[in-house]
C-alpha positions in Angstrom: 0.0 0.0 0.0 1.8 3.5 -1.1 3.2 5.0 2.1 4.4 8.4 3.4 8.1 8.9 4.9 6.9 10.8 7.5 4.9 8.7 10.5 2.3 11.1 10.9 0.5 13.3 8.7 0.5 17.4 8.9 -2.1 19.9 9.4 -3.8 20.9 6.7 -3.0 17.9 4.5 -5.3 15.6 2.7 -4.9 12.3 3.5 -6.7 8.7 2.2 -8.5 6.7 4.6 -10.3 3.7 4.9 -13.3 3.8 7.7 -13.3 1.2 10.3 -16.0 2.2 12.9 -19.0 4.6 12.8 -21.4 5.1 15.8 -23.1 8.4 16.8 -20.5 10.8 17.8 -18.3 10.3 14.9 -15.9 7.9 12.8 -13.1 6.2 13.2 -10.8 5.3 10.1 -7.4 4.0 9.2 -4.6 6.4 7.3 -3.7 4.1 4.5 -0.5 6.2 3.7 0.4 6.1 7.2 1.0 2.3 8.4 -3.0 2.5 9.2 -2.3 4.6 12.1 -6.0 5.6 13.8 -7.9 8.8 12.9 -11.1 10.5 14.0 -13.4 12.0 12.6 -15.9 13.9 15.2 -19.4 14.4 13.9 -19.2 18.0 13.6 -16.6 17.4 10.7 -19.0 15.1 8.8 -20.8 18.2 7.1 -21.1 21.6 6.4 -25.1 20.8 6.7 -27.7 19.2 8.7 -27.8 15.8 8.3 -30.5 12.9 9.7 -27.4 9.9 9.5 -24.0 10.1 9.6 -24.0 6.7 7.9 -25.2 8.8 4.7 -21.8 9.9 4.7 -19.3 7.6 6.0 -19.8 3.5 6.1 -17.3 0.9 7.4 -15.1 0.1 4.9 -15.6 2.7 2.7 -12.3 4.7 1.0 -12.4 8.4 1.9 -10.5 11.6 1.5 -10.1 13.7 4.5 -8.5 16.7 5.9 -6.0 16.6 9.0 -7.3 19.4 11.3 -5.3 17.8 14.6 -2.2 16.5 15.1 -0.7 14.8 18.7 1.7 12.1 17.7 2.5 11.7 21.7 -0.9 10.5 22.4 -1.2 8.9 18.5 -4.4 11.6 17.9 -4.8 12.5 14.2 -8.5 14.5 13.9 -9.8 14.4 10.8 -12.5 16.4 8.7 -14.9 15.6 5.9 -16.4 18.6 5.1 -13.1 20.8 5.0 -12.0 18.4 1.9 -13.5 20.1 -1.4 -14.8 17.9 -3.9 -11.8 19.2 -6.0 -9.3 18.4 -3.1 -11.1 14.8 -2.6 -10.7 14.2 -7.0 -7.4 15.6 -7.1 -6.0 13.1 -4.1 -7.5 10.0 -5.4 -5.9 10.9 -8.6 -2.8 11.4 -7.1 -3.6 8.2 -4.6 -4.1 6.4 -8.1 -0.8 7.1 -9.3 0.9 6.1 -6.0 -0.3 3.0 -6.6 0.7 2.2 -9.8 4.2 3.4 -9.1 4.5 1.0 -6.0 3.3 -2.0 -8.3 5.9 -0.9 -10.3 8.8 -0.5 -7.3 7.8 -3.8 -6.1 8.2 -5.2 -9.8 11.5 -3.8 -9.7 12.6 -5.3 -6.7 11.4 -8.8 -7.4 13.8 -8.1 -10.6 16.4 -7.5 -8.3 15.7 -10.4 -5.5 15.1 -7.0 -2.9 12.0 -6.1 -1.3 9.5 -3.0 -1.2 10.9 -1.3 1.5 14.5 -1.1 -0.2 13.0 -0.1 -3.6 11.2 3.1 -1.7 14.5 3.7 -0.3 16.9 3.5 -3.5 14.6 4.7 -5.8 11.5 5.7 -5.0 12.4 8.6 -2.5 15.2 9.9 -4.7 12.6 10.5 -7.2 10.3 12.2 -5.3 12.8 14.2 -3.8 13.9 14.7 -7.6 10.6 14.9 -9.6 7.8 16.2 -6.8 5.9 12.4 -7.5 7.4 9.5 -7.9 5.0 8.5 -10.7 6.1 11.7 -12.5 9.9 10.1 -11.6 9.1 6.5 -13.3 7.2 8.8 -16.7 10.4 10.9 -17.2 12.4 7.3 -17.3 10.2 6.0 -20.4 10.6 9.9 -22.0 14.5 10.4 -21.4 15.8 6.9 -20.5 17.8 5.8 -17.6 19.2 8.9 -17.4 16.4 10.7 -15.8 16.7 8.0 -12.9 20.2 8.3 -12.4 20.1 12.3 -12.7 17.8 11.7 -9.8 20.5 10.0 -7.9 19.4 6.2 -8.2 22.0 3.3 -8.4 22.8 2.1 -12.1 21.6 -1.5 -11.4 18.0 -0.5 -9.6 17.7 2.5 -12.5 18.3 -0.1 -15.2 15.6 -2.5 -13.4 13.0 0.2 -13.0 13.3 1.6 -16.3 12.8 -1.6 -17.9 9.4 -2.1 -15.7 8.6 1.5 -16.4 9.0 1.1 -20.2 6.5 -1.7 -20.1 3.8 -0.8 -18.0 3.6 3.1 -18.3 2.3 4.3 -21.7 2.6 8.5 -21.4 -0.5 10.0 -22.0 -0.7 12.3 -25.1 -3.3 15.1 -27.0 -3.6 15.6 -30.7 -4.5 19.2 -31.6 -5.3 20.1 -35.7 -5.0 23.0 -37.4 -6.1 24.5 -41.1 -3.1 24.8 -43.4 -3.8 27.1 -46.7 -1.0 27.2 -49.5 -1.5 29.1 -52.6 0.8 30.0 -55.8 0.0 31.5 -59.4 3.1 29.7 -60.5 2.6 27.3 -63.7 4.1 24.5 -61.2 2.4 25.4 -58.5 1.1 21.6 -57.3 4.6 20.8 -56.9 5.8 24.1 -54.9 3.0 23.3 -53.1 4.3 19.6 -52.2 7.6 20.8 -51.7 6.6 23.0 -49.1 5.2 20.0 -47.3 8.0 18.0 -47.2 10.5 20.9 -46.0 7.9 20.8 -43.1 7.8 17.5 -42.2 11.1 17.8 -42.7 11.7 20.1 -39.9 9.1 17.7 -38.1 11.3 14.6 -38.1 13.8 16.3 -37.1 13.0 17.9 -34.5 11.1 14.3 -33.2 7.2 15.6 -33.9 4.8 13.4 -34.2 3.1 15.1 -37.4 0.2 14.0 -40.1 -0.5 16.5 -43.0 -3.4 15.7 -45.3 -5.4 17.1 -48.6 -8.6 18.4 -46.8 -9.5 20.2 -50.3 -7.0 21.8 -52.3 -5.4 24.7 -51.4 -6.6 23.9 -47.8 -4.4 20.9 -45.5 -5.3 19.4 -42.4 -2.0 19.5 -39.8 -2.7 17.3 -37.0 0.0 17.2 -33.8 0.2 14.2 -31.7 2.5 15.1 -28.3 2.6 14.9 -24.5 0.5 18.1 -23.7 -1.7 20.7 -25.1 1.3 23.3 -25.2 3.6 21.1 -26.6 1.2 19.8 -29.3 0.0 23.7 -30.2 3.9 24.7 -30.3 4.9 22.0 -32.6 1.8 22.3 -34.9 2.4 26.4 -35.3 6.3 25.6 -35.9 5.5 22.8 -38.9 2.9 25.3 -40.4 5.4 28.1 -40.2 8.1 26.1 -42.1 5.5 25.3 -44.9 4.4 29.0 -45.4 7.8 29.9 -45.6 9.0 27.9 -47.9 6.0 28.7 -50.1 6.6 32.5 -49.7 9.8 31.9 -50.8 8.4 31.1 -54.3 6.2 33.6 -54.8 2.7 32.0 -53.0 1.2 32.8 -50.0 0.0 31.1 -47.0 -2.0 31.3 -43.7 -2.7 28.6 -40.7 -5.1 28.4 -38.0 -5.4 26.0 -35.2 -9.0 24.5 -34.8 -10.6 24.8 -31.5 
């Protein structure tokens, strides 16, 4: 189960929790990322709002997001609140918890790779990326973009980062956007089609080059459809307007004219 370094959460923090008891006064639950230390939850921090049953909130066994309101590790007290944790906070968290998960499968894959166990894998690699990269999901997606390299800039061991990139490259397919755009290319020149077309190649061209992910088509002559496959939106938009430059260049270079737009 993903862990925190840290044996007790901190004020203010959101935390995932699995509830174990529920009576009248309140909840009480187990902090996943904590070793399933104890929490409660009073019934004032159920909701903002009246409520008949706290049951219409919290049920044994459920999985819950919470916000830490008090902490006392000397007497092992960790209050918790419901109502403080936006739905926003409660999606984002999951999301992260999500990811957490997957990267511990993939640390314990590692390991078994390696004849070690979970614990060392957190240690030698886990923590160093998310000292490095802020997550250590976001730690394991940089290894299958840049290589081993981004595991050993991160201060991992040659023999676990060769391991865990190897697992990562398997298991973690980066996510990606396509974003189009409306190409126009015009010429009065007598061999205009093949200006045209040459001005297309000198922009994929560019696009190889420079590692795009790029599709040009005929959407109805003069007007091409560009369409951008990369890891984000900004990326994708960059490397669209840069392959559309190239092409109207090149065309302005013999005499025709040219415009692009990005469809939204």
């Amino acid at each position: 189960m993903p862990r925190k370094r840290q044996p007790y959460p901190e004020v203010g923090e959101l935390v995932i929790a699995t509830v174990t008891e529920v009576f009248d006064k309140g909840a009480y639950v187990a902090l996943d990322e904590y070793g399933s230390k104890k929490g409660y939850v009073p019934l004032s921090e159920v909701s903002s709002s009246w409520f008949h049953n706290i049951r219409d909130f919290l049920k044994e066994r459920q999985k819950v997001v919470l916000k830490v309101i008090k902490v006392d590790p000397a007497k092992g007290h960790v209050d918790l609140s419901l109502r403080r944790a936006s739905s926003v906070e409660r999606e984002q968290k999951m999301f992260e918890w999500k990811r957490a998960q997957r990267a511990e499968a993939l640390l314990s894959f590692a390991a078994k790779k390696l004849g070690r166990t979970l614990d060392e894998a957190y240690d030698e690699v886990g923590w160093k990326l998310e000292d490095k990269y802020g997550e250590i999901y976001v730690g394991l997606e940089e290894a299958v973009r840049h290589g081993v390299k981004a595991l050993l800039e991160a201060g991992v061991q040659s023999k676990w980062a060769e391991a865990v990139y190897e697992v990562a490259k398997e298991h973690i397919e980066l996510p990606v956007v396509k974003v189009s755009g409306r190409l126009e290319l015009r010429t009065t020149h007598p061999r205009g089609v093949h200006l045209i077309k040459r001005s297309l190649l000198k922009a994929l061209e560019v696009a190889k080059e420079k590692g795009y992910s790029v599709r040009i088509y005929v959407a109805g002559a003069p007007v091409y459809g560009v369409e951008v496959v990369a890891e984000d939106y900004k990326r994708a938009e960059a490397a669209l307007r840069e392959v559309a430059h190239v092409a109207i260049k090149e065309i302005k270079s013999m005499g025709g004219s040219g415009s692009f737009s990005v469809k939204r």
